[in-house]
C-alpha positions as CSV (number, residue, x, y, z in Angstrom):
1,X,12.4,25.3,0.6
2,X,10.8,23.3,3.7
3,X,7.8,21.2,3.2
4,X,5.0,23.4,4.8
5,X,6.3,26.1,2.4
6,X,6.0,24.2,-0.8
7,X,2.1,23.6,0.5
8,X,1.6,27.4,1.0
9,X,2.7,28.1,-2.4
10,X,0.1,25.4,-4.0
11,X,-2.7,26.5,-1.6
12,X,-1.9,30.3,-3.0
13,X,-2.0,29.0,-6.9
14,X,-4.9,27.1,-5.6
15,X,-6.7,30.1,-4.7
16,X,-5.2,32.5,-7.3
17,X,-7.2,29.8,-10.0
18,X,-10.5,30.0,-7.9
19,X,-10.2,33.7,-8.1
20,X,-9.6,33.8,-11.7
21,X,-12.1,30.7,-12.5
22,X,-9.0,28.4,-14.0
23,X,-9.3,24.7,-13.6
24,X,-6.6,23.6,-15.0
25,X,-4.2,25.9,-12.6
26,X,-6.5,24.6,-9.9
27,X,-6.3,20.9,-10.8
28,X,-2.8,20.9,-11.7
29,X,-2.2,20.4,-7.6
30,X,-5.0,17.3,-6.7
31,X,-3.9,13.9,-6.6
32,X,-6.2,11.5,-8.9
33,X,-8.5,10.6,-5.9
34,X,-9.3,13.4,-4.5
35,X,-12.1,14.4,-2.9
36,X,-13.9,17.8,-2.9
37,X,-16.6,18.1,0.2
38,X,-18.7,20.5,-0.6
39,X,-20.2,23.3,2.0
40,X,-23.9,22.8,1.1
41,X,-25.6,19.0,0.6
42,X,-27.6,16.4,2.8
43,X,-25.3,15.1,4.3
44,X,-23.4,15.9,7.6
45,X,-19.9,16.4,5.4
46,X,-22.0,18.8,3.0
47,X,-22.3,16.7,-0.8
48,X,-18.8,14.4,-1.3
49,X,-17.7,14.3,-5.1
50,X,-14.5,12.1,-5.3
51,X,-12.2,11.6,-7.9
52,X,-10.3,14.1,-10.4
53,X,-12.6,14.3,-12.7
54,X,-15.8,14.7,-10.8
55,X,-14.2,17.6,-8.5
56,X,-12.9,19.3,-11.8
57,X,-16.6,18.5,-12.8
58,X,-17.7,20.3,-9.3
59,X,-15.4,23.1,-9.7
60,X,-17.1,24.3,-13.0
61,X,-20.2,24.4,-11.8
62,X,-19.3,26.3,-9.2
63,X,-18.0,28.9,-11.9
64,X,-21.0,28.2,-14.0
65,X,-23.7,28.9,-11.5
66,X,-21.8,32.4,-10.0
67,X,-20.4,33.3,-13.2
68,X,-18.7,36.5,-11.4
69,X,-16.9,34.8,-8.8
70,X,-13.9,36.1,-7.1
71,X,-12.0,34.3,-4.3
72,X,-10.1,37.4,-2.3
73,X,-8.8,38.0,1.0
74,X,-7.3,35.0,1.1
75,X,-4.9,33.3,4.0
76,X,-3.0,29.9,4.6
77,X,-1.7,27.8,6.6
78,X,0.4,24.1,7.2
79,X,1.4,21.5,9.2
80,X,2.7,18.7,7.7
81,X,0.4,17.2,5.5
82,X,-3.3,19.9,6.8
83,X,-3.7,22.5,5.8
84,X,-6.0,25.8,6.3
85,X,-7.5,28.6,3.7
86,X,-9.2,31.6,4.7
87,X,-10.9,33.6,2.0
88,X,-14.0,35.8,1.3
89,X,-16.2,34.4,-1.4
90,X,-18.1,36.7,-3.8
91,X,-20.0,37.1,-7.1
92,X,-23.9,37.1,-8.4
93,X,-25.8,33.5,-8.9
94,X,-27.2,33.0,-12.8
95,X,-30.6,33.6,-10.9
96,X,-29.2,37.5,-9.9
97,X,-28.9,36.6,-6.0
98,X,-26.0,38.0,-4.4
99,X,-23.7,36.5,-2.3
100,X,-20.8,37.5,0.0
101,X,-19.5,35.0,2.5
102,X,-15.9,33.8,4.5
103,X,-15.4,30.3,4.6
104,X,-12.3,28.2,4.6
105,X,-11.2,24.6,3.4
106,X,-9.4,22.2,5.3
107,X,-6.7,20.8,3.4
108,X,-5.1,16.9,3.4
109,X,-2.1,16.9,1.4
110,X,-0.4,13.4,-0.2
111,X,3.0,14.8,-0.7
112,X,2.7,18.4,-2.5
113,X,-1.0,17.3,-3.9
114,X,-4.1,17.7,-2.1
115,X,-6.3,15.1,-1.1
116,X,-9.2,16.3,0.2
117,X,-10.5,20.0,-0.1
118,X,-13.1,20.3,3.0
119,X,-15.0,23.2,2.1
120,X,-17.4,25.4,5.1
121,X,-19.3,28.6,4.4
122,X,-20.2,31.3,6.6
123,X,-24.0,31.5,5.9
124,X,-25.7,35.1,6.6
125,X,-29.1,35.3,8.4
């Protein structure tokens, strides 16, 4: 199996554990110092949380604060060591706000781990 393909596969288990709120299938494929750049923060990158344990930490509070959360519609990309996911994002905040956006992450792979997860949001007006 070619490179690029292995990477599809882990961006798919990737997004299979988003969708059913599993960290440990989720963090099973980021390297120790990875780094998880959030869509929403104050700065221009969104909020940066680095390291394994601080993006697991990120990761389920993401569950946490849209209990409901799915992660469908999903679509990937590689080449080489980038990668691209498409997916729709949806579920109810704790405070009963609904929410129902695309977005994508931009992926930087080291070897068949990832990196850096460069999350963006489609924000509704």
């Amino acid at each position: 199996m070619a490179d690029d393909d292995v990477k599809i596969l882990v961006l798919r288990e990737i997004a299979a554990g988003f969708d059913t709120h599993d960290l440990d299938r989720i963090m099973a494929h980021f390297t120790d110092d990875c780094v998880f750049e959030a869509p929403r923060g104050p700065e221009t990158f969104g909020r940066r949380v680095e390291g394994w344990a601080a993006v697991r930490a990120a990761f389920a509070d993401r569950f946490a604060g849209i209990p409901d959360v799915r992660y469908t519609d999903d679509s990937h990309f590689v080449a080489t060591d980038r990668g691209v996911s498409e997916w729709l994002l949806s579920g109810t905040t704790v405070d009963g706000t609904r929410i129902e956006v695309r977005g994508c992450d931009i992926w930087t792979f080291r070897g068949d781990k990832v990196a850096l997860k460069n999350s963006f949001w489609k924000i509704r007006a």
